[in-house]
C-alpha positions as CSV (number, residue, x, y, z in Angstrom):
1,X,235.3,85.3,60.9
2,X,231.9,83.7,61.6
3,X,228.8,84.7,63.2
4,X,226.2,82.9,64.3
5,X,222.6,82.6,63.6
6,X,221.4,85.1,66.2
7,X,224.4,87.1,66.4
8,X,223.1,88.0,62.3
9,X,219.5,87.7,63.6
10,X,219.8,90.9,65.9
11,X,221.8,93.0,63.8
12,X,219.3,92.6,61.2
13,X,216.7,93.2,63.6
14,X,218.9,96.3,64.2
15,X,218.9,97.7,60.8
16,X,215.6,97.3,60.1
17,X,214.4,99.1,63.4
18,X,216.5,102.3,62.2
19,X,215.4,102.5,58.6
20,X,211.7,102.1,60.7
21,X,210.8,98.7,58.5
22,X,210.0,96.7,62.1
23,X,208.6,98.5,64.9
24,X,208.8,95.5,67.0
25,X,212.0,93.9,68.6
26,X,213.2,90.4,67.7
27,X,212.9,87.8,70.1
28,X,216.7,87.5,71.3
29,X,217.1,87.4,74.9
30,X,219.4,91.1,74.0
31,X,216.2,92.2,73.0
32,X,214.2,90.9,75.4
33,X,215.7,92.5,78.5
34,X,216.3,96.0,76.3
35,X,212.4,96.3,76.4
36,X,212.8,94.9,80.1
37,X,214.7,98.2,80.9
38,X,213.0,100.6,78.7
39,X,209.5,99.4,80.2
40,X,208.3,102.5,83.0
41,X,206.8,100.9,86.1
42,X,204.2,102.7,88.2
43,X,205.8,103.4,91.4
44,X,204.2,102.5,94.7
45,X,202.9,106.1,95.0
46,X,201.4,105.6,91.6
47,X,198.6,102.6,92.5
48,X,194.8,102.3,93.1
49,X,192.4,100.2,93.9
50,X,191.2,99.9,90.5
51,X,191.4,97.4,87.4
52,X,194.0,98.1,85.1
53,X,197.7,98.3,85.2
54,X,198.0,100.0,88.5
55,X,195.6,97.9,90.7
56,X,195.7,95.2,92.6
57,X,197.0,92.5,90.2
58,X,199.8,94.6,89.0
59,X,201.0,95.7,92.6
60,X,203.9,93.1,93.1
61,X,205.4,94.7,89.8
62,X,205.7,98.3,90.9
63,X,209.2,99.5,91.8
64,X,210.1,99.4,95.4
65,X,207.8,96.8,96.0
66,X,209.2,93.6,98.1
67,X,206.2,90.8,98.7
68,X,207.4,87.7,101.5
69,X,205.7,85.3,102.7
70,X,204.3,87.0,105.2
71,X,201.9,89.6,103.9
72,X,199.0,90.9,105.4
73,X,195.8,91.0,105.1
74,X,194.5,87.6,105.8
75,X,191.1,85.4,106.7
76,X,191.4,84.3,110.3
77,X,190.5,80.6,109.6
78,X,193.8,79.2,111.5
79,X,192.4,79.1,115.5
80,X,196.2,79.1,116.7
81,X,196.0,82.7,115.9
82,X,193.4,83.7,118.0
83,X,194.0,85.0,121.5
84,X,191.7,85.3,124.7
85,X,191.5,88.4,126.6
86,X,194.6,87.9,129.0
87,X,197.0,87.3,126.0
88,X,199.3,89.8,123.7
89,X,196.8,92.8,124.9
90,X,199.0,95.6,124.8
91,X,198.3,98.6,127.3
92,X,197.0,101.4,125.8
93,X,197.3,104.7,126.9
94,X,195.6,107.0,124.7
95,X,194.5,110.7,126.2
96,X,191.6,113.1,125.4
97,X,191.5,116.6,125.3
98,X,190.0,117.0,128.7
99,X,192.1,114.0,130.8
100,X,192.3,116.4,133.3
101,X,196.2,115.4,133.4
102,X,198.3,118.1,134.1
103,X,201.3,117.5,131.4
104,X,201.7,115.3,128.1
105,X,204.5,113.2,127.6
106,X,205.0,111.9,124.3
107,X,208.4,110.1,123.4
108,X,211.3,113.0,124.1
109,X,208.2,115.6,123.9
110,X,206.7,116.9,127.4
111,X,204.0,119.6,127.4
112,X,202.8,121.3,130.4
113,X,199.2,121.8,129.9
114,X,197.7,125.2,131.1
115,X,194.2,127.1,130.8
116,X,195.9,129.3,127.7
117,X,196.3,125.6,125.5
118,X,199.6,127.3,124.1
119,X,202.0,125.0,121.7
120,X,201.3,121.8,120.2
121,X,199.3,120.9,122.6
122,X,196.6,123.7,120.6
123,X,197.3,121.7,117.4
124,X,194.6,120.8,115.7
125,X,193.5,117.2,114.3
126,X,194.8,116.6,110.8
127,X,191.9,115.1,108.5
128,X,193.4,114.2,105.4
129,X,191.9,112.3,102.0
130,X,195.1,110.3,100.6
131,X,193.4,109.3,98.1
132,X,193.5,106.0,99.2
133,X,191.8,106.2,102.5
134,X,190.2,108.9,104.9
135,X,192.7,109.3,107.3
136,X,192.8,110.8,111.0
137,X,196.7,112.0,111.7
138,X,197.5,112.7,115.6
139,X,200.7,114.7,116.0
140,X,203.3,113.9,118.7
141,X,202.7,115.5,121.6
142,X,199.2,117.1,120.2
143,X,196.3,117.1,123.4
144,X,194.6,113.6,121.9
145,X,196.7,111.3,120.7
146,X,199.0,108.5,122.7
147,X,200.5,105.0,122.6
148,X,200.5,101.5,123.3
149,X,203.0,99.2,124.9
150,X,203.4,96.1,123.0
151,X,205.8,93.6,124.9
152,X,207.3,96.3,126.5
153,X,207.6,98.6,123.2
154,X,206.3,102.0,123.7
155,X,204.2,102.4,120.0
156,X,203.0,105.7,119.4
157,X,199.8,106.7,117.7
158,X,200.2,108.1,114.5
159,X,196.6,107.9,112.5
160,X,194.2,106.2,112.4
161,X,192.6,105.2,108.5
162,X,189.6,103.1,106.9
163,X,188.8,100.0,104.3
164,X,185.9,99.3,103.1
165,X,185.1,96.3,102.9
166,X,187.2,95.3,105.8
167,X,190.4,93.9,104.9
168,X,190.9,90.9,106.9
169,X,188.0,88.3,107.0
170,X,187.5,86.0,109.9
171,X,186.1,82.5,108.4
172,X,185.6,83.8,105.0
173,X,182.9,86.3,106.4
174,X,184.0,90.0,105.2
175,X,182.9,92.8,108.0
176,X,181.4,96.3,106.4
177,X,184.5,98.2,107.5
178,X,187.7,97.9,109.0
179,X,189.4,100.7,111.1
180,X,193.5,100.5,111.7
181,X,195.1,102.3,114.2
182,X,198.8,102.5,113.3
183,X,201.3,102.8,115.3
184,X,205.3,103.4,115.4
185,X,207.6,102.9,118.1
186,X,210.6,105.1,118.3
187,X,213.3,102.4,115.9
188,X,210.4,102.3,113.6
189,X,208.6,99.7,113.8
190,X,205.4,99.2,113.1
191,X,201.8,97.9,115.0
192,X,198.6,97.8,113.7
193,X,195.4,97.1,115.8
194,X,192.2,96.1,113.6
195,X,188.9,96.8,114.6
196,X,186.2,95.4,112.5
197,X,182.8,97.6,111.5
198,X,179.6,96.8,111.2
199,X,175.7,98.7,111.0
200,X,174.2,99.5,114.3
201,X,171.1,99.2,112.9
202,X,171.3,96.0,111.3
203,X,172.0,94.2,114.3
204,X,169.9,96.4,116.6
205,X,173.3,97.0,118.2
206,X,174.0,100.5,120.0
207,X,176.5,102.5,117.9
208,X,179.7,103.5,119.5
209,X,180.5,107.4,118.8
210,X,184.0,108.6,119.2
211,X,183.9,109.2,115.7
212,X,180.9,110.9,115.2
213,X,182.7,113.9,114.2
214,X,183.5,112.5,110.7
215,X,180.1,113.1,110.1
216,X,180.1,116.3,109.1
217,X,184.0,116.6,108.3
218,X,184.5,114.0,105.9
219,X,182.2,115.4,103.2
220,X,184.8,118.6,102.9
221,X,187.8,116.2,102.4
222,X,186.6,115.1,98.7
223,X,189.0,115.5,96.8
224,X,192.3,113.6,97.1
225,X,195.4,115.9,99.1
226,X,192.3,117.8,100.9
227,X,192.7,118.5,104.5
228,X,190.4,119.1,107.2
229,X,191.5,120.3,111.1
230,X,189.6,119.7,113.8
231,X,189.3,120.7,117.1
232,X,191.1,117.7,119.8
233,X,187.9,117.5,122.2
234,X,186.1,116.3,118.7
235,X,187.7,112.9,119.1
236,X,187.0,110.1,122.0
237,X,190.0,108.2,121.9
238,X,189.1,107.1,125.1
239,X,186.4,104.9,124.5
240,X,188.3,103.6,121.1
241,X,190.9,102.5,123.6
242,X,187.9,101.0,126.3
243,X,186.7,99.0,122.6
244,X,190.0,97.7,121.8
245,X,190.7,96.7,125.7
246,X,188.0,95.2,126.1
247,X,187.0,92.8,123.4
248,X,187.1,88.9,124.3
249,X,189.4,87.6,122.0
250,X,191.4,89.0,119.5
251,X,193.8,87.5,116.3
252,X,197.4,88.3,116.7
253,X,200.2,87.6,113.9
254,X,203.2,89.0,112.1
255,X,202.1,90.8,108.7
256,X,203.1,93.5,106.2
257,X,201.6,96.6,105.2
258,X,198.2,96.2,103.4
259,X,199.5,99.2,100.9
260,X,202.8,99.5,98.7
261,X,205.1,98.9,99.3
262,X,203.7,96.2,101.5
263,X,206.6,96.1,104.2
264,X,206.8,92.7,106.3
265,X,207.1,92.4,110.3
266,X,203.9,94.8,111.3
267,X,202.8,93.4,114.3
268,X,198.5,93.1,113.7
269,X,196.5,92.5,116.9
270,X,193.0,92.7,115.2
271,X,189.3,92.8,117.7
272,X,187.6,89.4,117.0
273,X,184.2,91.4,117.3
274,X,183.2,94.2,115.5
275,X,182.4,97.1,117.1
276,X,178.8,98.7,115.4
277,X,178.6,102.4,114.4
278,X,175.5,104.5,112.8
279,X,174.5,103.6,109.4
280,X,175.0,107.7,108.6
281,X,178.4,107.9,110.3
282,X,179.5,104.7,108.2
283,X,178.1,105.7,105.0
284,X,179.8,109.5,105.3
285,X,183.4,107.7,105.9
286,X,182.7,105.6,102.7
287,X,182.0,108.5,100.7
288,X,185.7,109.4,101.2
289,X,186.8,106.4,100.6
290,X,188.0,105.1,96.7
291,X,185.5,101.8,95.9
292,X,186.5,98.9,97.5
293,X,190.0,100.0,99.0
294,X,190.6,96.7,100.6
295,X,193.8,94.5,99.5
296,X,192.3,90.8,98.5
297,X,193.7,88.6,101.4
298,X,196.7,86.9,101.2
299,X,198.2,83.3,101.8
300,X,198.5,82.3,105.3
301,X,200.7,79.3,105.1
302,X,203.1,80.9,106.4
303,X,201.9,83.0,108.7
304,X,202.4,81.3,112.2
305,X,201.2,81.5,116.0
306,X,203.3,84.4,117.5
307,X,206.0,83.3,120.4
308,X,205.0,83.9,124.0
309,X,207.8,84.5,126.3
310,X,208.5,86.4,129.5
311,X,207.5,89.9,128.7
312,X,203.6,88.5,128.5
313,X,203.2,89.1,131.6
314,X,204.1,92.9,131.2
315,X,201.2,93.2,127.8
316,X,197.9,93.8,130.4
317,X,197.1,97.6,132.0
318,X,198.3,96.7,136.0
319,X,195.5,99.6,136.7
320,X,192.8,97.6,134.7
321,X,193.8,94.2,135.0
322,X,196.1,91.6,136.7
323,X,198.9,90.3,134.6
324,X,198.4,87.3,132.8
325,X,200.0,84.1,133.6
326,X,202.8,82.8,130.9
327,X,201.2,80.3,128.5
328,X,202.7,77.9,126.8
329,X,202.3,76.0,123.6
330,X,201.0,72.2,124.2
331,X,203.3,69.6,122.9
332,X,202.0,67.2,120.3
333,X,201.6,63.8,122.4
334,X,202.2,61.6,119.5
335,X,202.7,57.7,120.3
336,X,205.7,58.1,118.0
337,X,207.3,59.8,120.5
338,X,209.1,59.2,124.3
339,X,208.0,60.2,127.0
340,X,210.2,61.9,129.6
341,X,209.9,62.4,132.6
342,X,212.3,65.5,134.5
343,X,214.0,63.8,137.4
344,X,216.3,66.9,138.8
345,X,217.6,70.4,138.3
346,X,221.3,71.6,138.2
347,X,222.7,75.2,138.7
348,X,225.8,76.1,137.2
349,X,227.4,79.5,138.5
350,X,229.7,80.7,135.9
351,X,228.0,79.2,133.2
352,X,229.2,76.8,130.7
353,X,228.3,78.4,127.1
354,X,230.6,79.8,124.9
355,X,230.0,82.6,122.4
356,X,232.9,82.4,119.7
357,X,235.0,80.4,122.3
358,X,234.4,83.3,124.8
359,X,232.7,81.9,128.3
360,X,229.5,84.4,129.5
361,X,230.8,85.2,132.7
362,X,228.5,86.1,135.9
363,X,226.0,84.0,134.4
364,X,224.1,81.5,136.4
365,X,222.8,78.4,134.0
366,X,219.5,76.1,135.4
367,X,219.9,72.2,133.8
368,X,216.2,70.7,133.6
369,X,217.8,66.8,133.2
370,X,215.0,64.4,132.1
371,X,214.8,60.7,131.7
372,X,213.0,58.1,130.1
């Protein structure tokens, strides 16, 4: 019988391990993917924002991480992205403590409010330090809390959490702080609205103060795992809501998570402006923050201009504003191509498409026929 060269190689490599002459492997591929396997990977529970084998550079190696080509966050130099006021706004319906409504309807959840505040409707705000973020948790069905409807998906409010710097950057300029309020719809999926923040008194702006209450709350939330609850009528989610509404533009793609395991098809609508909070409100959120908790941004190649379609007309608040007409792409009129011109339309009742050589029955088809 004959062996080969590093068929011999290995098994001396072998004996020499056990009588503990080589602590190193060989170099076989056998070898090779035996230290592969025996390696232990950080899990994506088991990161930070630090140097060193479990930051940043190391993420896309932790188990149960899965990285496309569409990841989130990114700098906003692509203008196709960005959207004026009457497109992809969802409507927002977000409640206070004191709406004055007189029941709370929350996905399958429906609360009768009364003057005794019994249920969930007493629960308290959930403050929590993750150790990754400060983070403001709103239960379903709590008295402040609510959603948004996104293309008409009903997205819940689940929390609300912080980076700082701010993650995305809009023309390579990085914003002091970056507030995302997540939300789920009810088949999980996932929508994140941005909202960049800077120092009031750097701009000589006035601050905004629906989160004043971190003030004093964040400084007992030190420690990573600690909670804090506090009291619904604390929060203005109100004017967070007016803030978001309101801005003039606003950059809308298809991204991931900005944390591991980095999950793809979040849909971001992110405020074009900041809005500008006190110096002391945005310094006591920082202190509960880990240093620089911002992902570095990510390739945008592939990251394109989101469809419009039908439902846009549905994305604007019929009590705030009127709907907004359907927009369409523009066409690029390149002299390489001809130019047609639509000369009639034909209706087809019963229509003429089959879907594995089944016709779509009670189907009406409209033929745009154009000519050169």
């Amino acid at each position: 019988m004959v062996f080969g060269a590093s068929y011999l190689k290995h098994q001396l490599s072998s004996v020499l391990r056990k009588m503990h002459l080589q602590e190193q492997p060989c170099d076989c591929k056998s070898c090779k993917r035996q230290l592969a396997n025996r390696q232990t990977l950080p899990s994506m529970h088991d990161w930070t924002y630090n140097e060193g084998p479990k930051g940043p550079a190391y993420w896309h190696l932790m188990k149960g991480v899965k990285m496309g080509a569409h990841q989130s966050p990114i700098d906003f130099t692509d203008s196709t992205l960005e959207f004026d006021h009457n497109e992809f706004v969802p409507s927002i319906h977000y409640r206070n403590a004191d709406d004055g409504s007189s029941s709370i309807h929350e996905g399958h959840v429906t609360i009768t409010r009364g003057s005794s505040c019994q249920g969930r409707e007493k629960q308290l705000i959930d403050l929590v330090n993750t150790g990754h973020s400060v983070q403001i948790n709103f239960p379903m069905g709590a008295a402040v809390g609510g959603h948004v409807v996104f293309k008409e998906e009903k997205y819940h409010l689940k929390q609300i959490h912080f980076h700082s710097p701010a993650e995305h950057k809009v023309h390579g300029t990085t914003h002091r702080m970056e507030a995302h309020f997540v939300h789920v719809s009810e088949d999980g999926d996932l929508l994140v609205m941005g909202m960049f923040v800077d120092v009031a008194e750097e701009f000589n702006q006035t601050p905004v103060d629906f989160l004043d209450f971190l003030l004093h709350e964040v400084p007992k939330i030190k420690v990573k795992g600690e909670h804090d609850y506090v009291p619904p009528e604390h929060i203005d989610l109100q004017q967070a809501a007016d803030l978001i509404f309101n801005a003039s533009s606003y950059y809308c793609y298809d991204g991931s998570l900005t944390t591991p395991p980095f999950t793809e098809g979040v849909h971001w609508i992110v405020g074009h402006a900041p809005v500008f909070m006190r110096r002391a409100l945005i310094l006591a959120i920082e202190s509960g923050l880990p240093k620089g908790n911002a992902r570095p941004c990510q390739p945008a190649s592939e990251i394109g201009r989101p469809s419009l379609s039908i439902e846009s007309a549905s994305l604007r608040s019929p009590s705030r504003a009127p709907p907004s007409p359907l927009i369409l792409d523009k066409v690029d009129s390149s002299p390489h191509l001809p130019r047609l011109e639509m000369s009639r339309l034909a209706s087809h009742t019963g229509s003429e498409t089959k879907v594995d050589s089944a016709a779509i029955v009670d189907t009406t088809k409209l033929h745009v026929v154009h000519s050169l």
